[in-house]
C-alpha positions as CSV (number, residue, x, y, z in Angstrom):
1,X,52.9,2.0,48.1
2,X,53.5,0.8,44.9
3,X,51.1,-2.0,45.1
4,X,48.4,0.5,46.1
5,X,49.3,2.3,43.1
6,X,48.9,-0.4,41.1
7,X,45.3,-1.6,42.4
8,X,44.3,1.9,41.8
9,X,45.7,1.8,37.9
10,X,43.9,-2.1,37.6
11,X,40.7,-0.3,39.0
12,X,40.8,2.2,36.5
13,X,41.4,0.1,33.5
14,X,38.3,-1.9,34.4
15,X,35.8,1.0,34.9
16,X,36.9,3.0,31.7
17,X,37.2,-0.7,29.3
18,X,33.4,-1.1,29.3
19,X,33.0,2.1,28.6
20,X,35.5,2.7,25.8
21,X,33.8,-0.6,24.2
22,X,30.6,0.5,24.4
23,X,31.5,3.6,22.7
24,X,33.3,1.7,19.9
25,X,29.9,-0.3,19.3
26,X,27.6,2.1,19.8
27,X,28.4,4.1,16.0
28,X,28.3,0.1,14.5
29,X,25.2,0.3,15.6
30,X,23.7,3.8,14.3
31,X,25.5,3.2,10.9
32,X,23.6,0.1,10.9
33,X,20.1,1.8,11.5
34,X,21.1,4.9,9.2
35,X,21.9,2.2,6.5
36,X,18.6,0.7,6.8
37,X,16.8,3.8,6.8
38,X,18.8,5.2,4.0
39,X,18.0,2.5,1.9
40,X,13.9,2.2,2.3
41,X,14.1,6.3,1.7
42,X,16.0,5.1,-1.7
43,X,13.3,2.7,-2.7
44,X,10.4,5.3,-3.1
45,X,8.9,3.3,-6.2
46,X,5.9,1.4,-5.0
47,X,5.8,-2.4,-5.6
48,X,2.7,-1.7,-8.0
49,X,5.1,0.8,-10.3
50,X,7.6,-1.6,-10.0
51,X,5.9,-4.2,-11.8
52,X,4.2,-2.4,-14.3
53,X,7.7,-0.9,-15.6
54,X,8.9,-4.2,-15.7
55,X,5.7,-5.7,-17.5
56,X,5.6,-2.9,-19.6
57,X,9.8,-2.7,-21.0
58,X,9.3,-6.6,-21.2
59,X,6.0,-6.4,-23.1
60,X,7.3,-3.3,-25.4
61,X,10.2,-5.2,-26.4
62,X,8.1,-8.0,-27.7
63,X,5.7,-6.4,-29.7
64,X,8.9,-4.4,-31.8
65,X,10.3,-7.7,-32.1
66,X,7.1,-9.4,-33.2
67,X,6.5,-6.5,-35.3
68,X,9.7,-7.4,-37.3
69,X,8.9,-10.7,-37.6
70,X,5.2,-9.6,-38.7
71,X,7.4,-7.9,-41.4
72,X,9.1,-10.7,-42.8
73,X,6.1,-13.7,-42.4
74,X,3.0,-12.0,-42.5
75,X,1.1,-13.5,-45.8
76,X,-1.5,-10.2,-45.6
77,X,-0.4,-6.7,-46.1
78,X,-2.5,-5.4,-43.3
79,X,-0.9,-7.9,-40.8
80,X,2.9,-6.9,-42.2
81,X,1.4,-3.0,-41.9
82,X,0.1,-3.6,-38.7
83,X,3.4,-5.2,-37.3
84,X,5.6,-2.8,-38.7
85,X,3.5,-0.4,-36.8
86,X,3.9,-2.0,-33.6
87,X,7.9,-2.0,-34.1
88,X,7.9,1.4,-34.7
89,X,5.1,2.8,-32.3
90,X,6.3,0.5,-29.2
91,X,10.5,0.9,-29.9
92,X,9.1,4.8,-29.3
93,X,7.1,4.1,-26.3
94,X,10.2,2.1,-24.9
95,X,12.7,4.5,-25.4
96,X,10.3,6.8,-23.0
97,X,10.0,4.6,-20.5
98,X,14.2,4.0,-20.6
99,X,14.4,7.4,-21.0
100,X,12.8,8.0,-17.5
101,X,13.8,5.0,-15.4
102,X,17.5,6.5,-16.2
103,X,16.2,9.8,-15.0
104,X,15.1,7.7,-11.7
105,X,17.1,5.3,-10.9
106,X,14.8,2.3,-11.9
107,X,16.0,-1.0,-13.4
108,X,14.9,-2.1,-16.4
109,X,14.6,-5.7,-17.6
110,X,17.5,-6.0,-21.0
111,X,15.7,-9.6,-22.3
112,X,12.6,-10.9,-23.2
113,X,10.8,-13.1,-20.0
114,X,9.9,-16.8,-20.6
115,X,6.6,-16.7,-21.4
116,X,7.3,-14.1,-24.1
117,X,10.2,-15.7,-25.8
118,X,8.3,-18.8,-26.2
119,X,5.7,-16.7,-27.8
120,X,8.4,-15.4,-30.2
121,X,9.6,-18.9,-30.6
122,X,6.5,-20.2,-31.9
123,X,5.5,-17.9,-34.5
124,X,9.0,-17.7,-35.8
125,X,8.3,-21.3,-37.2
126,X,4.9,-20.6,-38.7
127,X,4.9,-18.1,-42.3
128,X,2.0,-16.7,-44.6
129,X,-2.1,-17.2,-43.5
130,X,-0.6,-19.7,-40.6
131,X,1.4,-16.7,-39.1
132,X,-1.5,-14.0,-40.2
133,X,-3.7,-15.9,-37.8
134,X,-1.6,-16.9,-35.2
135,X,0.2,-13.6,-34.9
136,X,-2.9,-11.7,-34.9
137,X,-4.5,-13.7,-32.3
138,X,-1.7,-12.9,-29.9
139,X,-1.6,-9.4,-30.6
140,X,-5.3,-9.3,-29.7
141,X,-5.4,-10.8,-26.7
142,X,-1.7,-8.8,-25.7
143,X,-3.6,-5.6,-26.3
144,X,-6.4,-6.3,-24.2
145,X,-4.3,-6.8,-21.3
146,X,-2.0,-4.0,-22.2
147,X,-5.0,-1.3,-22.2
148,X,-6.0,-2.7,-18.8
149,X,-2.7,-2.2,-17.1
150,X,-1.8,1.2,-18.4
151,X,-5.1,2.4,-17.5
152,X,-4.8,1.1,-14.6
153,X,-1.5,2.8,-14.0
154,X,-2.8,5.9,-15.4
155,X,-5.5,6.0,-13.1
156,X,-3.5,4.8,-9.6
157,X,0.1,5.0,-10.1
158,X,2.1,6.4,-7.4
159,X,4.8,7.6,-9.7
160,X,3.3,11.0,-11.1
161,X,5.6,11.2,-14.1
162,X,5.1,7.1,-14.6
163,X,1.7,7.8,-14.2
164,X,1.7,10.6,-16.8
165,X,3.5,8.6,-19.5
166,X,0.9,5.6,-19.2
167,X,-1.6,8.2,-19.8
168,X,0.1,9.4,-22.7
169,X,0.7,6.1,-24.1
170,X,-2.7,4.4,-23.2
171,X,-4.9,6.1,-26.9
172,X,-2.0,4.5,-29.1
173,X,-2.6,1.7,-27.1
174,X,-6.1,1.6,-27.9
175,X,-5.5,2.3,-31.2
176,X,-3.3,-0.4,-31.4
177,X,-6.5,-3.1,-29.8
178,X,-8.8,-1.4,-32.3
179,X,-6.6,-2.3,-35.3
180,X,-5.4,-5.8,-34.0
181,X,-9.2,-7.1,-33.9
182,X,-10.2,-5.6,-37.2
183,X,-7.1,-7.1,-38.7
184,X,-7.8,-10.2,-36.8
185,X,-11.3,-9.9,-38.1
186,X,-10.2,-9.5,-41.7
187,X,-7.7,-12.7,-41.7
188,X,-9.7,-15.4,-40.1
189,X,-12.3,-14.8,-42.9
190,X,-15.4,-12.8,-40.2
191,X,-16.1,-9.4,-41.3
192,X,-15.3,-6.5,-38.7
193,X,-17.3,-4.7,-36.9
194,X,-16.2,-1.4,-38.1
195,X,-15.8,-2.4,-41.6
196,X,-18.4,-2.3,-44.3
197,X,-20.0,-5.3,-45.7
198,X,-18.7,-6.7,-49.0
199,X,-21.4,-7.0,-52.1
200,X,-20.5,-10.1,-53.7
């Protein structure tokens, strides 16, 4: 009898074992698909957004900083009035942009990138008509790309808030191109287009 008892109790043990483990893996597995989802439901930002915050916070950051340094080198006083513009019309625009990747959740880059700091690097050696030129050029060509990305933002952003600050920001911006090549213009001795001509 009692060996019948115990077959029965060994029986037992092996049907419900499976089925006890299977109900211990089973969650493992949902919290592993819930994780997942949870976390591609968390990264709404779209790739595009993604870089153009990062390209944007990384490019803002320069221009104050060359600004400053504009400031100190420049040989012209349109070139130091032009860069102490850009520190102050960009450390505006960046605060923004801070201002509403806190609100979201976004990262935001804390350093210059490589190709900037070199940049930085290499007109922090130069001072007077050398800098003037140099400095100029840069911010002429860093404009052009600038009004290309935040338009493009503007128009195709995902992000309708991201969206609506590079729209805001993109006429400064333009501004900002208008004055570099007219200063640019002005140092490397051609006459701008928008001034006047000089009688001699």
């Amino acid at each position: 009898m009692r060996t019948l008892w115990t077959g029965i109790a060994l029986a037992s043990v092996l049907i419900v074992a499976p089925t006890l483990a299977s109900a211990q893996t089973a969650p493992r597995q949902n919290t592993a698909k819930e994780s997942k989802s949870s976390k591609s439901s968390d990264s709404k930002m779209s790739r595009a957004d993604g870089k153009f915050i990062k390209e944007a916070a990384e490019g803002g950051m320069a221009e104050v900083q060359l600004g400053q340094l504009a400031e100190q080198r420049a040989a012209s006083d349109s070139v130091k009035q032009f860069g102490k513009r850009m520190a102050t019309d960009h450390q505006k625009a960046s605060n923004e942009l801070k201002q509403l990747a806190s609100q979201k959740g976004w990262d935001m880059p804390t350093a210059l990138d490589r190709s900037h700091q070199r940049t930085y690097d290499k007109l922090s050696k130069l001072n007077g008509a050398d800098f003037d030129r140099a400095y100029m050029k840069e911010m002429v060509r860093d404009h052009d790309r600038d009004v290309k990305a935040f338009r493009k933002e503007a128009d195709s952003g995902s992000d309708a808030d991201l969206k609506a600050w590079a729209s805001k920001t993109l006429p400064t911006l333009q501004e900002h191109q208008q004055q570099a090549k007219q200063a640019q213009a002005s140092v490397s001795g051609k006459n701008s287009p928008a001034a006047s001509p000089r009688t001699k």
